[in-house]
C-alpha positions in Angstrom: 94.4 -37.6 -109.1 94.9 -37.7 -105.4 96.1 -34.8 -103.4 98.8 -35.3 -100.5 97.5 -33.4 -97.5 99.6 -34.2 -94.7 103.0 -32.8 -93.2 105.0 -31.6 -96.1 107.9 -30.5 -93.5 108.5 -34.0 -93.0 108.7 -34.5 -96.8 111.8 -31.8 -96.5 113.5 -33.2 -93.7 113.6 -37.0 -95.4 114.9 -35.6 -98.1 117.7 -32.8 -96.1 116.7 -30.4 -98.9 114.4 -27.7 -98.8 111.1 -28.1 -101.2 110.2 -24.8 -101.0 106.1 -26.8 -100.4 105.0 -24.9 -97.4 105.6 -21.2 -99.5 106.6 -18.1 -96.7 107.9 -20.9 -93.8 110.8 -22.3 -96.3 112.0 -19.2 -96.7 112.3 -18.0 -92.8 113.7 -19.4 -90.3 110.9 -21.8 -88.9 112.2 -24.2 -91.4 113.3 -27.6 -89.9 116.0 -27.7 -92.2 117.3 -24.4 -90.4 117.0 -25.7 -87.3 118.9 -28.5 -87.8 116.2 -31.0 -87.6 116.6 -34.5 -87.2 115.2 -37.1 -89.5 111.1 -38.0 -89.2 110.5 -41.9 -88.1 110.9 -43.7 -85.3 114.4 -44.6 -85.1 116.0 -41.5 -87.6 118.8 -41.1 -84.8 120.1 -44.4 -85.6 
């Protein structure tokens, strides 16, 4: 099976929820979900 490798942060913010995938950053205060962070994509703010 394949292994996903890329930006798991922008897993989180898709979803608004945290998924606890990048271990210590979820729980601080780094986390995008946190900070309010908007959507990933091209046109999220729509």
């Amino acid at each position: 099976m394949a292994r996903y490798t890329g930006a798991v942060c922008k897993l989180c913010r898709r979803e608004t929820v945290k998924l606890f995938l990048k271990g210590d950053r979820c729980y601080s205060d780094k986390c995008p979900i946190e900070k309010g962070a908007s959507l990933p994509g091209k046109n999220a703010k729509k």
